[in-house]
C-alpha atoms as one frame of an Amber mdcrd trajectory, in Angstrom:
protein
 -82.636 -16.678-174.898 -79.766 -18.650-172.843 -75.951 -18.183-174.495 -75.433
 -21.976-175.416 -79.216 -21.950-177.267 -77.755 -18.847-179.414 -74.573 -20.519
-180.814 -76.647 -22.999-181.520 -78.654 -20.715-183.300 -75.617 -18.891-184.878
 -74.226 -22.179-185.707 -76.688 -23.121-187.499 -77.230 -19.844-189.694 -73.823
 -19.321-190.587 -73.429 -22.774-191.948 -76.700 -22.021-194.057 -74.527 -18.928
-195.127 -71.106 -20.772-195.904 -72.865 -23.056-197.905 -74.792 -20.450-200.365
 -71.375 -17.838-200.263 -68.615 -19.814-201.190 -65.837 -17.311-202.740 -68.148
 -14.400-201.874 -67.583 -10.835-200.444 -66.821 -10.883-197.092 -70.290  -9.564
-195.440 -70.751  -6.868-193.031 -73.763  -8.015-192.299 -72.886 -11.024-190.174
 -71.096  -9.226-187.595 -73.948  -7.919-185.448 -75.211 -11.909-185.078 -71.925
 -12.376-184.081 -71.630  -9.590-182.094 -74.265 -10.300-179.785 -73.799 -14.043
-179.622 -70.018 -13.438-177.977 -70.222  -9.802-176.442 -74.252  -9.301-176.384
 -75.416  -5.640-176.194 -71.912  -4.676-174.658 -70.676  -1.538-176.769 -67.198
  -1.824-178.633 -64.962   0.875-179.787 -62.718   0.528-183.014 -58.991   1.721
-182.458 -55.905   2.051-183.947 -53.215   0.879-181.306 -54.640  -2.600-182.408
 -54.152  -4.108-185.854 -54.243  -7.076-187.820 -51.305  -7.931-190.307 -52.629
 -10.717-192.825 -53.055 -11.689-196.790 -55.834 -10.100-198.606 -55.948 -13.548
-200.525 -54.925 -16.576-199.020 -53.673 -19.674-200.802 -55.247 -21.993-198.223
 -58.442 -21.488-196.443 -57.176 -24.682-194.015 -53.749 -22.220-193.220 -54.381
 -18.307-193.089 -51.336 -16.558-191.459 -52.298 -13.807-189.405 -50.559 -11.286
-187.164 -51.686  -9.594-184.085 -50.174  -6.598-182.465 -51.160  -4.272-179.847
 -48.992  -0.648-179.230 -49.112  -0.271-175.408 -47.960   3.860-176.174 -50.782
   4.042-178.296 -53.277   2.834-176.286 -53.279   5.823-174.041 -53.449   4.088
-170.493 -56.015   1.162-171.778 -54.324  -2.393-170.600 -55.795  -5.100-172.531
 -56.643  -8.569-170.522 -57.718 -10.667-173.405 -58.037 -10.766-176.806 -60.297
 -12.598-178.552 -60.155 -13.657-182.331 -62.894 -14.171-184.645 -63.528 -14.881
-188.573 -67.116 -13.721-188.787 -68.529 -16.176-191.594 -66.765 -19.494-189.879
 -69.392 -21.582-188.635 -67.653 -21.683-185.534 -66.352 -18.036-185.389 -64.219
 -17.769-182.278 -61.181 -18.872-183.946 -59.371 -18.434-179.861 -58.890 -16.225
-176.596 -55.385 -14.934-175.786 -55.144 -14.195-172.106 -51.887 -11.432-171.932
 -49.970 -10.542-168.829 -47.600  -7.853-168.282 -44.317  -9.986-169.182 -45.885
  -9.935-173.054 -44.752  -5.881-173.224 -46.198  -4.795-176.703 -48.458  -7.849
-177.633 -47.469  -9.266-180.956 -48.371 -12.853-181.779 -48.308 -15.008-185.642
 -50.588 -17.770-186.053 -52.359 -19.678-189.011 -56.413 -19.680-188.372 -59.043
 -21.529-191.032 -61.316 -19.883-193.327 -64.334 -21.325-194.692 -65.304 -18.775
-197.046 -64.140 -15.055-197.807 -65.033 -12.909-194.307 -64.017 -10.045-191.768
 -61.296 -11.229-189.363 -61.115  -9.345-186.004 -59.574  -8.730-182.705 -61.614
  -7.895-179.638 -59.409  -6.650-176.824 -61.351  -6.463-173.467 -59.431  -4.286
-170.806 -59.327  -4.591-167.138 -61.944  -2.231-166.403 -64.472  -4.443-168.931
 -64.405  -2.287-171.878 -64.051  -4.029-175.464 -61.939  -2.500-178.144 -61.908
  -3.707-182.194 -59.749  -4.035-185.368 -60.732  -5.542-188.280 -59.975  -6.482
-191.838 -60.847  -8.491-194.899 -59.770 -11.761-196.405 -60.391 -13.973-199.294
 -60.217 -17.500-198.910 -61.979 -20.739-198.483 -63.112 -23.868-197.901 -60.856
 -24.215-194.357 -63.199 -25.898-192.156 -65.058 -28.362-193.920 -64.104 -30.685
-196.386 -62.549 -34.375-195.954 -60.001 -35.762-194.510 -58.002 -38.734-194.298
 -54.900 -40.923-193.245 -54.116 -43.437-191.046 -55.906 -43.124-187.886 -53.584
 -44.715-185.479 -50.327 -42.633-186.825 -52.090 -38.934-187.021 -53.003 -40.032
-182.952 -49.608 -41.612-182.415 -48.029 -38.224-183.370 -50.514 -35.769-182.186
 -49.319 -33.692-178.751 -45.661 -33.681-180.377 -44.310 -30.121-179.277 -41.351
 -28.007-180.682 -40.817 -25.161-178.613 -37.797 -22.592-179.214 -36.515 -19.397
-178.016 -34.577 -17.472-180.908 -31.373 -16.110-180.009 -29.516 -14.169-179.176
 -31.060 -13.520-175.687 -30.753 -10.343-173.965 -32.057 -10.122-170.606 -34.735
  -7.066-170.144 -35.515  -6.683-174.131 -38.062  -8.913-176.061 -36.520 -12.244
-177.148 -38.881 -14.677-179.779 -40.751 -17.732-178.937 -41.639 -20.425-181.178
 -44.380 -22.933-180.382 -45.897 -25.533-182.682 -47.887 -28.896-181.788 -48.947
 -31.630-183.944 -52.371 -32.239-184.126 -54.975 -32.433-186.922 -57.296 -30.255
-184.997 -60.780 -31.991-186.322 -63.353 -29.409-186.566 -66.193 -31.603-186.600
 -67.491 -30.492-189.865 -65.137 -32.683-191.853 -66.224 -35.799-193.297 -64.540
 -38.881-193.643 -63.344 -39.586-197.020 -63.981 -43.267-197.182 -67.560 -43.468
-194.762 -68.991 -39.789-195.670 -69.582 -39.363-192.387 -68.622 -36.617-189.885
 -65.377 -36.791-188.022 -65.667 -36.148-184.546 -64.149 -32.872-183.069 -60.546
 -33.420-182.076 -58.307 -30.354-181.096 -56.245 -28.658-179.199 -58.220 -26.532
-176.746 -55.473 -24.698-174.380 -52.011 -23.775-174.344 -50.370 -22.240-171.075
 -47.290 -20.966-171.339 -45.287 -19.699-168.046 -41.517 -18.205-166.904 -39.844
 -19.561-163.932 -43.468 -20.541-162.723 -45.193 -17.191-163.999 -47.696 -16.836
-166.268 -46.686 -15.356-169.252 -49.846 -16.135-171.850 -52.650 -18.542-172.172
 -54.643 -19.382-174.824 -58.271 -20.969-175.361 -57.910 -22.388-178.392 -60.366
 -23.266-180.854 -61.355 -25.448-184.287 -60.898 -21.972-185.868 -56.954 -22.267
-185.698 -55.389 -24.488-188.156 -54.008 -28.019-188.215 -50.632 -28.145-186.232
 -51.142 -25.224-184.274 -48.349 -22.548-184.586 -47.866 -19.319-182.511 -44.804
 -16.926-182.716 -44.686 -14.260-179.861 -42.960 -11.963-178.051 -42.142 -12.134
-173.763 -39.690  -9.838-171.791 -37.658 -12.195-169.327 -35.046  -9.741-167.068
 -33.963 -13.225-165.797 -33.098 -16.095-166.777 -34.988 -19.087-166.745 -37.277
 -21.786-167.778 -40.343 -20.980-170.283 -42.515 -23.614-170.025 -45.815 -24.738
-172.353 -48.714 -27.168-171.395 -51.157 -28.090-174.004 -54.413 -30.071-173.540
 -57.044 -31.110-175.718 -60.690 -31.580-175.929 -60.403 -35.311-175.233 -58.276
 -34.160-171.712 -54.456 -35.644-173.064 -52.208 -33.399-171.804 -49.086 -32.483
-173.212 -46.024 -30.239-172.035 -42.453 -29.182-173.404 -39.691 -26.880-171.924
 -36.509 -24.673-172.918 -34.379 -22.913-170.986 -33.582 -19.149-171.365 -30.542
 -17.510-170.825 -29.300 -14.461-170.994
């Protein structure tokens, strides 16, 4: 059975889940259909130099804040090339891909991803050599991904790509300095229905974010309907220069938008 005919498949079954499990125990036993929809029969190793800092109840399924941190000393020699984050009961679990490079030191990122019932959330790191590496942990919360939505049309599109993009200070050149990004977009899951017409919204999100240093790369991310309206990220970089940090966002109807700050030291 091809990949593509599988989500499909695993689309389809997890939204026959959501729909009878709303505000129930997170289940263990959707992982292995998600498992071998994303990483097939590929073997993956739980760890501890990876965790996941998060609510065990959320207020909002739409805005789950959720930490991700990886301890280079504790890894023991494994280098991590992606991470990839996934809420098992979503309908559309692969919330997004974080593609690290070196410049990232100890990977620590902050984001808001949806829920749309209670579930597992988990990191997948996949190292350079091709081996896959897990943490995981529960959450409660709901109802993130569906629902309705509303407003006027021409002013959530007039606003959407609008980028704030900050380096916290103080700066010091060779240690890890803080950067802020956050874009406005409604990111439409395509699961939501219009309020007025009952029918579906088409998908409308942001799909990648590239951030580089003085024409490096420093992170990008694949970004998915998973991660919540006006997407957010807080992480870490090492600059031992200084610079400019730049971001380019597109999304899945190909608008492209960028923002830059300078760093100094």
């Amino acid at each position: 059975m091809n990949q593509l005919l599988i989500k499909i498949i695993l689309t389809l079954i997890l939204s026959l889940v959501v729909s009878f499990r709303a505000y129930a125990e997170p289940d263990p036993q959707l992982w292995p259909i998600v498992k071998e929809t994303f990483f097939s029969n590929r073997a993956i190793q739980p760890v501890e130099f990876m965790k996941i800092e998060a609510p065990r109840r959320a207020e909002s399924g739409a805005q789950v804040p959720v930490t991700l941190s990886l301890d280079n000393a504790k890894a023991n020699g494994v280098v991590l090339k992606k991470i990839y984050l996934l809420v098992d009961a979503n309908p559309i679990p692969l919330a997004s891909t974080y593609h690290l490079n070196p410049i990232l030191g100890n990977f620590e990122l902050a984001t808001r991803i949806r829920f749309e019932t209670d579930s597992f959330v988990r990191i997948i790191g996949e190292s350079v050599d091709g081996k896959l590496y897990m943490a995981s942990r529960e959450i409660r919360a709901a109802g993130g991904c569906g629902g309705t939505v509303d407003g006027d049309e021409a002013a959530i599109r007039a606003s959407a790509g609008k980028i704030k993009l900050k380096v916290e200070a103080p700066v010091k050149l060779g240690e890890p300095v803080s950067v802020i990004f956050n874009i406005k977009h409604p990111m439409r899951t395509g699961l939501q229905r219009d309020l007025q017409s009952q029918g579906y919204v088409p998908a409308f999100y942001i799909n990648k974010a590239s951030f580089n240093f003085n024409g490096k790369p420093v992170m990008s991310v694949d970004v998915g309907v998973g991660t919540s309206e006006d997407p957010y990220m807080k992480f870490n970089f090492t600059p031992d220069v200084s610079g400019t940090l730049e971001v380019q966002a597109t999304d899945n109807e190909g608008k492209i938008f960028k923002q830059q700050v300078d760093v100094k030291g």
